[in-house]
N, C-alpha and C positions, 0 to 999 in steps of 0.2 A: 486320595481316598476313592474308592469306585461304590458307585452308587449304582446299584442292578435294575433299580423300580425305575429309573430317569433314564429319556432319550431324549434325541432330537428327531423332530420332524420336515422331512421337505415339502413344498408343495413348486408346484409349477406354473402357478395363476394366481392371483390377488384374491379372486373373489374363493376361491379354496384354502387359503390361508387365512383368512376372514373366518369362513364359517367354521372354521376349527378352531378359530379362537372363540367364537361365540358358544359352540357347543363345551369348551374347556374350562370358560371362565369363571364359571362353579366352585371350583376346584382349587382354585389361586386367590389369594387374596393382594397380592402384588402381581403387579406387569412392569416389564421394563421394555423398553423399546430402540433399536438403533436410530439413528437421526436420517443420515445420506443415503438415498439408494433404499431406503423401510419407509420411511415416515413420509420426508418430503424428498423429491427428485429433481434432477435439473434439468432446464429445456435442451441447454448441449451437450453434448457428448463426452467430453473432459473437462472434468473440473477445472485442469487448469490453465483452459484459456479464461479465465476470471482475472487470472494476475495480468494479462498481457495490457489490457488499459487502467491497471495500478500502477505498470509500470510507467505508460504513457503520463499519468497524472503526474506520478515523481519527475519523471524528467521535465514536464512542464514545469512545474513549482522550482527544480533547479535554476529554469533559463528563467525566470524573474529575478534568482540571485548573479546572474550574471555567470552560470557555471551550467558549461556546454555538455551536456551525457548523453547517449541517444537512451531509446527507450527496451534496446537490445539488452546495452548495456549495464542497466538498471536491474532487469531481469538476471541475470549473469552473475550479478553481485547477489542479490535477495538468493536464488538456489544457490550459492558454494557458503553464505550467510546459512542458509537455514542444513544446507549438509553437516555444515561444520559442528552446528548445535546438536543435531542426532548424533551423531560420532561420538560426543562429547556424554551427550546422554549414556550412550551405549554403554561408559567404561563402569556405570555404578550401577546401572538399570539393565534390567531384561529384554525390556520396549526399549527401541531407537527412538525416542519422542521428541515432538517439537514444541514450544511455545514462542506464539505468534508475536505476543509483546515484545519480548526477550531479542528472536532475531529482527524483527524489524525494525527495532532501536536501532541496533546493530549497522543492519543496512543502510537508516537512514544515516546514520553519524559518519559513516564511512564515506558517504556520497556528501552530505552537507559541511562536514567536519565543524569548524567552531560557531557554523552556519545555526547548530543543530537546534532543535528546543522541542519543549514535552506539546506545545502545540501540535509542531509540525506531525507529530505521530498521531496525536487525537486524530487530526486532517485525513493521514491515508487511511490510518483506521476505519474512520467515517466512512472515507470512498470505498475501501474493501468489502465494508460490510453491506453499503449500499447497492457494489453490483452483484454480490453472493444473494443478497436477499431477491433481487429482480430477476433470477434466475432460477429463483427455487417455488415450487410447486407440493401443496399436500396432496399425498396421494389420496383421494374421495374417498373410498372403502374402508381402507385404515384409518381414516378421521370420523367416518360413523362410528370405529369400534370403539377408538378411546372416550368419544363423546359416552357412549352407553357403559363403559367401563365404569368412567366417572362417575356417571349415574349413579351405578352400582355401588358406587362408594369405595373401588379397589384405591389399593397404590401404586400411583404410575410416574414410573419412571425414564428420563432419556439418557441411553447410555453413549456415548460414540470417543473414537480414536479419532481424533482430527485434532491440530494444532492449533486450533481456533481456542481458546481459555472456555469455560462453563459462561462466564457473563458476555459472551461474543454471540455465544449459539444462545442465549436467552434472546437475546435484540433478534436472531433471526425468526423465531418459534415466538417471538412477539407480533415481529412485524408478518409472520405466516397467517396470523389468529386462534394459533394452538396452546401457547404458550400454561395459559390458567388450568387448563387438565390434567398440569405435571405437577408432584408436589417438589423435584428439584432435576436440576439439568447435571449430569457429571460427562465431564473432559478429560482424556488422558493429558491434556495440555497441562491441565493443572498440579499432578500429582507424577508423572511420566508413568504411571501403571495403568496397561490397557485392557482391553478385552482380547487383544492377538495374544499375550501371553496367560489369558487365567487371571492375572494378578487383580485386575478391574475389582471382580465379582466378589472375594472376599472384603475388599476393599468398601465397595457397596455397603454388601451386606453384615460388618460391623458398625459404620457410620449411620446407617436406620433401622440398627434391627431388624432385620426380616428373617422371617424361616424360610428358607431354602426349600421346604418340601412344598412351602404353597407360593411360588416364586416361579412365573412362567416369563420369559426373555422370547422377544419378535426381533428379527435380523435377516440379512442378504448374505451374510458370510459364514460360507459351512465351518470356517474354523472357528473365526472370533465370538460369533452366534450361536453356533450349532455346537462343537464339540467342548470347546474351553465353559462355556456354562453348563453345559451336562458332567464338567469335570468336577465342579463345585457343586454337586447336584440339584442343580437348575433344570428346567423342563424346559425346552426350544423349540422354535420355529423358524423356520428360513426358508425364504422365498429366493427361488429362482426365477425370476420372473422373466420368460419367454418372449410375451410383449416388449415388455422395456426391452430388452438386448435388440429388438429389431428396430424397435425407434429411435433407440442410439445409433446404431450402425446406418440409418435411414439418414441420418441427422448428420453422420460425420462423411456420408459420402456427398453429401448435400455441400456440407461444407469445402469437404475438397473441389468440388468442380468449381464452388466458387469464386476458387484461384484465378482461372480462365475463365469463368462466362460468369461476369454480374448477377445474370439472372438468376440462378441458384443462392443466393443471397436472400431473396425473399421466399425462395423454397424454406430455407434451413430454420427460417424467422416466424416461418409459419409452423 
C-alpha cells in the first residue's frame, strides 16, 4: 500500500534526531524504537566478539566433563548451529531468523551429547547475557527522550532483529535501567518476522492496536527503520550516526594493534 503523507527521516547526529523527535512527538501517540546501534550501543566494535568468551566458558565446562574441545572449535559448531537454523527458517519465512534457545540447545547437545541438560543451557545463557549486558551502554540523549515520552504518556515500544528471544533483550533493558518505559519488547527471535522484511510492523501493529498514522519508529537502519516502516505507513527516523562509526572504527583499530603491542589493550578498554 503507498502511503504519500509518510516519510522517513535521516539525521546525521544524536542530538538532531532528538530534537526532531521532541518537536514530532505531538503528533504520535506511539513510539517504537530499535534496541542495538538506537537505544543502547556497545563499547566494541563487533558484536561478535561477545561469543568468543562464550565459547571459552563452553569449552571450560566441557573439560570438567572430561571432553577435550578448544574454544575455536566451540565457536565453529555454535555458527554452522546457528547457519543451519536460518536456512532452515528461510524455506517458510521471508526473514532468515534465528532463535537463540533453539540453536544453542543444539550446540550444546552436539558438544556434550548424553552430557547434556536444560541446566547447562540456563548456565551459557546466563554467561551470554552477562557479557552482552557489560557491553552495552544507553545512548544519554535518546534515554532523556523516552524518559519524557513516558511522561507524556505515549506508547513505547522496542522493536529489533536479533536472535536473542523478547525475554533475553528484557534482562538486558532491565539490567541497562530502561527497561519500565516500554510497555512490551518484541524479537524477530520469537515469531521469525522482522523489521528487514516489513513483516515486524504489521505484526506490531495488530497485536496492540495502534494507528499507524500516529505511530512514529526511531532506528540506525535506512531499510529495516527507515523504508520497511514507511511501507506500513509508519513515520521514521534514522540515525546515521557519524560519531559512532568513528568510535567504532577507533575502537577496532585499537583492537587490531592489540594483536602485537599489549598496550593498546588498554586503549580499546578505555
Amino acid at each position: 500500500m503507498n502511503y504519500p503523507n509518510v516519510s522517513s527521516h535521516t539525521y546525521y547526529t544524536i542530538n538532531q534526531l532528538v530534537a526532531a523527535g521532541r518537536s514530532m512527538a505531538s503528533a504520535y501517540q506511539t513510539v517504537s524504537f530499535d534496541l542495538f546501534d538506537t537505544l543502547l550501543i556497545r563499547r566494541i566494535h563487533d558484536p561478535d566478539l561477545v561469543k568468543r568468551p562464550v565459547a571459552r566458558y563452553i569449552s571450560a565446562l566441557a573439560s570438567q566433563g572430561k571432553r577435550k574441545i578448544s574454544w575455536q572449535t566451540v565457536q565453529k559448531i555454535r555458527d554452522e548451529t546457528e547457519k543451519a537454523q536460518r536456512l532452515e527458517t528461510g524455506r517458510t519465512y521471508e526473514d532468515q531468523e534465528a532463535c537463540y534457545p533453539v540453536f544453542m540447545e543444539q550446540t550444546l547437545r552436539g558438544i556434550f551429547g548424553s552430557d547434556y541438560t536444560d541446566d547447562l543451557l540456563n548456565k551459557v545463557t546466563n554467561y551470554e547475557l552477562h557479557m552482552e549486558s557489560s557491553m552495552l551502554i544507553p545512548r544519554a540523549p535518546l534515554l532523556e527522550l523516552v524518559k519524557e515520552l513516558h511522561l507524556q504518556g505515549k506508547r513505547l515500544f522496542v522493536i529489533s532483529d536479533v536472535y536473542l528471544p523478547a525475554i533475553h533483550l528484557k534482562i538486558l533493558l532491565d539490567r541497562a535501567g530502561i527497561l519500565p518505559y516500554f510497555e512490551d519488547v518484541i524479537s524477530s527471535a520469537d515469531t521469525f518476522l522482522a523489521k528487514a522484511s516489513g513483516r515486524a510492523f504489521p505484526l506490531v501493529q495488530k497485536k496492540f492496536q495502534i494507528d499507524e498514522k500516529t505511530w512514529l519508529h526511531i532506528g540506525d537502519n535506512p531499510i529495516s527503520d527507515g523504508l520497511r516502516p514507511v511501507e506500513s505507513g509508519i513515520t521514521s527516523l534514522v540515525l546515521k550516526d557519524s560519531d559512532e562509526k568513528f568510535r567504532k572504527a577507533l575502537i577496532k583499530r585499537y583492537h587490531n594493534y592489540s594483536k602485537g603491542r599489549p598496550f593498546y589493550r588498554g586503549r580499546a578498554l578505555q
